[in-house]
C-alpha positions as CSV (number, residue, x, y, z in Angstrom):
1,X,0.0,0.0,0.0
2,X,1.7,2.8,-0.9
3,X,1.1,6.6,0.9
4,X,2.0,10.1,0.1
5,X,4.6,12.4,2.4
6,X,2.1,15.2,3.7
7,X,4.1,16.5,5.5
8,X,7.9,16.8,6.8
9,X,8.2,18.7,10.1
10,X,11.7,19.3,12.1
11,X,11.3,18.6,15.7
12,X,11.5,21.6,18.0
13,X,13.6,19.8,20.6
14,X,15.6,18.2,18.0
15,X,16.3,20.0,15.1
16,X,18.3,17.2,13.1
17,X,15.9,15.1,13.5
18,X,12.3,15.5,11.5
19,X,8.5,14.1,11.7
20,X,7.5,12.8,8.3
21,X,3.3,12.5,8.1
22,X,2.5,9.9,5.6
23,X,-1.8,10.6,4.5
24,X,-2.0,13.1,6.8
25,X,-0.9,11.6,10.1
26,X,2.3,11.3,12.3
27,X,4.0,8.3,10.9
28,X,7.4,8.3,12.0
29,X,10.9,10.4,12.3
30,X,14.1,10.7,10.5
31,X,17.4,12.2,11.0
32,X,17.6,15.4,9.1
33,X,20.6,14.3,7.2
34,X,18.7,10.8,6.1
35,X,15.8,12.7,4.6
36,X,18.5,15.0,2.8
37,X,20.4,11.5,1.5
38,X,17.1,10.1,0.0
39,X,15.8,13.2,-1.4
40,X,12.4,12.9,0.4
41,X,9.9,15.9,-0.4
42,X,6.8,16.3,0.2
43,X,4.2,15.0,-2.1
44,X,6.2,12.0,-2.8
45,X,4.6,8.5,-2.9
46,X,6.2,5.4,-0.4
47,X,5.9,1.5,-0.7
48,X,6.5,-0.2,2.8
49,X,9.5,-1.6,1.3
50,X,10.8,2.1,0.9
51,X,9.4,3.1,4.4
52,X,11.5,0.2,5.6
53,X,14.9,1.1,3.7
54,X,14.3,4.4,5.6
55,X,13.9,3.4,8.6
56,X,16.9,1.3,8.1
57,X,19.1,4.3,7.1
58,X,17.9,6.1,9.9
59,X,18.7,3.3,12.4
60,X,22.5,3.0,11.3
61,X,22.8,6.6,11.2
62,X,21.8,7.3,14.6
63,X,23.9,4.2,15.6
64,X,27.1,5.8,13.6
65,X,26.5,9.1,15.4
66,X,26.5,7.2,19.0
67,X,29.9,5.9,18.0
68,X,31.1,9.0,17.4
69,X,29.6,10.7,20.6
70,X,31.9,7.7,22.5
71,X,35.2,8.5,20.1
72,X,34.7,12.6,21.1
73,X,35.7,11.5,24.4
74,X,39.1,9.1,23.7
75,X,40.0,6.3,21.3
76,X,38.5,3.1,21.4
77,X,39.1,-0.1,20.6
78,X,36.2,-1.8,18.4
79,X,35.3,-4.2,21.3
80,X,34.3,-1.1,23.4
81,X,32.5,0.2,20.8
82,X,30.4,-2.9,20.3
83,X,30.1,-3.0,23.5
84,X,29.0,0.4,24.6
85,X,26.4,0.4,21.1
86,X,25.2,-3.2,22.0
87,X,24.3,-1.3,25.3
88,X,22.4,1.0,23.3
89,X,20.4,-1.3,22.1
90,X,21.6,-1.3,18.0
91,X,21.9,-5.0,17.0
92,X,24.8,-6.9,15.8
93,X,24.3,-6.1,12.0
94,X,24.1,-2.3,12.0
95,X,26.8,-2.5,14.3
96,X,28.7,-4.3,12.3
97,X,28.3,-1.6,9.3
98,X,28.9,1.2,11.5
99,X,32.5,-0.2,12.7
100,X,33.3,-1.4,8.8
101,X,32.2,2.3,8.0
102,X,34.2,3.8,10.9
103,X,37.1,1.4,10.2
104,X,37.1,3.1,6.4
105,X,37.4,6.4,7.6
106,X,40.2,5.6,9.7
107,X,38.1,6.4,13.1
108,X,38.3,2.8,14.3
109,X,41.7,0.9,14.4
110,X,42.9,-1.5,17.2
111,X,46.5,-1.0,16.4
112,X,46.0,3.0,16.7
113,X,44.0,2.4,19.8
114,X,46.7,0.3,22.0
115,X,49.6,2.9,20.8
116,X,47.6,5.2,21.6
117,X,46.7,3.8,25.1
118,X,50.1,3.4,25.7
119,X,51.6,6.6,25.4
120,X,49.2,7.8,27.5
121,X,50.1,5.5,30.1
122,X,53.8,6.0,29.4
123,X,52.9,9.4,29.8
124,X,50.7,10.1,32.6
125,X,50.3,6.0,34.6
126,X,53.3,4.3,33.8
127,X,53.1,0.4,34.7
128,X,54.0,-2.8,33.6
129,X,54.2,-4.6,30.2
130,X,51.7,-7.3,32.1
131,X,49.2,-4.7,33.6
132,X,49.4,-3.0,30.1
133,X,48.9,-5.9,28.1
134,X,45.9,-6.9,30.9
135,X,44.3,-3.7,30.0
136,X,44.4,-4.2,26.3
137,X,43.0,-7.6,26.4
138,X,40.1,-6.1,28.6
139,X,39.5,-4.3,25.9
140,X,39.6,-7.0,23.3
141,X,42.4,-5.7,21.7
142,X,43.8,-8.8,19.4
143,X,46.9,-10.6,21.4
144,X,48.9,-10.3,18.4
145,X,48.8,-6.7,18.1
146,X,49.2,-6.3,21.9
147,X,52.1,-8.1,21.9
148,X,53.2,-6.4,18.8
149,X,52.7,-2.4,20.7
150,X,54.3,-3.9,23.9
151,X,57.3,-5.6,22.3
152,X,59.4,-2.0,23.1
153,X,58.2,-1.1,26.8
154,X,61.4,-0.4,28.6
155,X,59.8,-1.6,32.2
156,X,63.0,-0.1,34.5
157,X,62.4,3.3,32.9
158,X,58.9,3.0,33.1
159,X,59.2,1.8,36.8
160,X,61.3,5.1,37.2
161,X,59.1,7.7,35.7
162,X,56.1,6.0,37.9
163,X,58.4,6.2,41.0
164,X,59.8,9.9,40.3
165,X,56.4,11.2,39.7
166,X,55.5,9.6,43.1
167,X,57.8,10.6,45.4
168,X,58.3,14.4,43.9
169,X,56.3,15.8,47.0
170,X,57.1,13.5,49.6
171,X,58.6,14.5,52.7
172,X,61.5,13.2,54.7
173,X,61.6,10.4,55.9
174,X,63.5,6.5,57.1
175,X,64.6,3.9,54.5
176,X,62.1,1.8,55.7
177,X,58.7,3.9,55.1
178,X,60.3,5.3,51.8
179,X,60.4,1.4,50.9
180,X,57.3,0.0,52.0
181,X,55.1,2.9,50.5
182,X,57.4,2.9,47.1
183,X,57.6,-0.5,47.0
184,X,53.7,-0.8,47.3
185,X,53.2,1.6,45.2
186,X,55.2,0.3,42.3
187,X,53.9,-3.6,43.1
188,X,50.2,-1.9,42.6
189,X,51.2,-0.9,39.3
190,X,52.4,-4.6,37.9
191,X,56.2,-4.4,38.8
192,X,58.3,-7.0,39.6
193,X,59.9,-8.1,43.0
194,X,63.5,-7.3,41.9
195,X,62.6,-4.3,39.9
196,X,60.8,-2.8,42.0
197,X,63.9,-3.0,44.8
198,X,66.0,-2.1,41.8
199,X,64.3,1.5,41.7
200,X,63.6,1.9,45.0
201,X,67.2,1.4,46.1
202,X,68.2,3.6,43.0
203,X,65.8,6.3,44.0
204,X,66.5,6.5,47.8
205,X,70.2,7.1,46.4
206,X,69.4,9.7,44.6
207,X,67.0,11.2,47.3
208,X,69.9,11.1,49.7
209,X,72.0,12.8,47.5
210,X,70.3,15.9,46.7
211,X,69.5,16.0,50.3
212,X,73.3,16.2,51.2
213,X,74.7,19.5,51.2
214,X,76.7,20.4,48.3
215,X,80.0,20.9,50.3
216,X,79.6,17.4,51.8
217,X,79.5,16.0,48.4
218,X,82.9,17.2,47.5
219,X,84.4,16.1,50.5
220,X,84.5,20.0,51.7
């Protein structure tokens, strides 16, 4: 049965998005930029089957703009992008377009994704190569490409940024609290036994240090 557009009408709380009448009655809405796509005016006539194709569209277009509404925020991996849109409610297939679309534009990549989750780590958390690579497999990052993005962590300096950034504001205090609250600290974050005494033996050396008066140093 096919029905002519009476009317298209943009919402007033949702300007990309419109109300299309069909034989003068509320039928359903549309994203702005669907309508646009299809060319739909008023006055033209729709089959169900075209109704349907619309709907359709309008579906995977709202789904695509939810993926990007989660990408605004950080990078993700395509797991937690299924994830978070399987949440929403959107079903396996338009999902599945809306990543292949998103993987074509170069929005979606899980190589991209666990570089990019390390640097920020590196730069801001740093922790181990087994705490990272946890992570990334929680986020159903491939373990090929996880292994791959970890293969160059350098733990000891990582161990040491994590520990310098720590300890910049502490006060003074014995060998023993400096190494049970470093050594906790770095243990928390995925470090080894012997690495972490490594850097905390190597830090309270170069805490001492700088707390020695320069004259002492010298032997003056």
């Amino acid at each position: 049965m096919w029905q002519e557009v009476t009317a298209i009408r943009a919402q007033k709380h949702q300007p990309n998005r419109v109300n299309i009448f069909l034989d003068g009655s509320f039928a359903f809405s549309l994203g702005a930029e669907v309508v646009a796509k299809a060319g739909l005016k008023e006055g033209d006539r729709l089959s169900p089957s075209q109704v349907e194709t619309l709907a359709g569209a309008d579906l995977e277009q709202r789904c695509y703009m939810a993926a990007l509404g989660y990408l605004g925020y950080r990078a993700r991996s395509s797991w937690e992008l299924r994830d978070r849109l399987s949440r929403r409610g959107f079903g396996a297939a338009v999902i599945d377009r809306v990543l292949s679309k998103l993987a074509g534009q170069g929005l979606v990549d899980d190589e991209s994704f666990a570089r990019y989750w390390l640097e920020n780590r590196e730069s801001f958390s740093p922790r181990s190569r087994l705490m990272l690579k946890r992570e990334l497999r929680g986020k159903g990052v491939a373990e090929e490409i996880v292994a791959e993005v970890l293969a160059g962590v350098d733990e000891e300096a990582s161990a040491l940024r994590a520990a310098r950034r720590r300890i910049r504001a502490w006060p003074a205090m014995e060998y023993r609290e400096f190494r049970r609250r470093l050594g906790a600290y770095l243990r928390r974050r995925g470090f080894g036994f012997e690495l972490v005494n490594n850097t905390v033996n190597r830090l309270w050396a170069e805490r001492a240090l700088s707390l020695t008066p320069q004259g002492e140093r010298h032997g003056n």
